[in-house]
KETORKOL-103240 format. One record per residue (C-alpha): z negated, y negated, x. Coordinates in steps of 0.1 Angstrom, whole numbers, plus 5000, padded with zeros to 4 digits. Layout:
ZYX ...
This chain:
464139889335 463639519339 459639569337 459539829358 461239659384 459139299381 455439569377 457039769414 457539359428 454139259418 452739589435 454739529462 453739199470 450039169463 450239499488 451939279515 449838989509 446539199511 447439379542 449039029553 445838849553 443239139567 445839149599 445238769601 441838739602 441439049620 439539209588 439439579578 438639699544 437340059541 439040359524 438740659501 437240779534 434840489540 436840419574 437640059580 441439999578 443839709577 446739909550 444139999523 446340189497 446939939467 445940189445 442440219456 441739849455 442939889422 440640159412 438139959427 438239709403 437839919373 434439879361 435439449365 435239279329 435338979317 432238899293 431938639266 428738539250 428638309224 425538129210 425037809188 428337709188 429037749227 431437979244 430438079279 432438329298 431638499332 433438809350 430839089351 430539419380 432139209411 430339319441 430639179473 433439449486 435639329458 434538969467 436439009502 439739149484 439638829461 439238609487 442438729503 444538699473 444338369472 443038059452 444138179417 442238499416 439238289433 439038089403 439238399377 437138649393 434738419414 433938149380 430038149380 430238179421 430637909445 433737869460 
């Protein structure tokens, strides 16, 4: 019950903040619809970041690691989450 309740808080807030910050800066986002709205539906940014992955490549001796499939829709979500996801999502990008 405890991780149910902390999974429905995270939802819950990266909803607010998401819908916080497109209301801010006057931004829309569009829908399953294609129509630009500031309350996209969790969900669907969540289903848009689906084919996202993380990729490793490793060659004489070196690590290097890059996040693959992040288009520039996706590239406006991360922005509005905050500097965290920046830095994971937007590595090989400039900031």
């Amino acid at each position: 019950m405890m991780i149910m309740t902390l999974c429905l808080m995270v939802f819950g807030l990266t909803k607010y903040q998401i819908r916080s910050a497109l209301r801010a800066n006057n931004a829309t986002f569009p829908d399953q619809q294609n129509k630009a709205t500031q309350n996209p539906s969790l969900k669907w940014i969540y289903f848009l970041f689906l084919g996202v992955s993380e990729v490793r490549i490793r060659m004489a001796g070196q690590e290097t690691q890059m996040v693959s499939n992040v288009n520039e829709l996706l590239k406006q979500i991360i922005g509005y989450c905050g500097k965290r996801a920046q830095e994971i999502y937007l590595k090989n990008e400039s900031l």
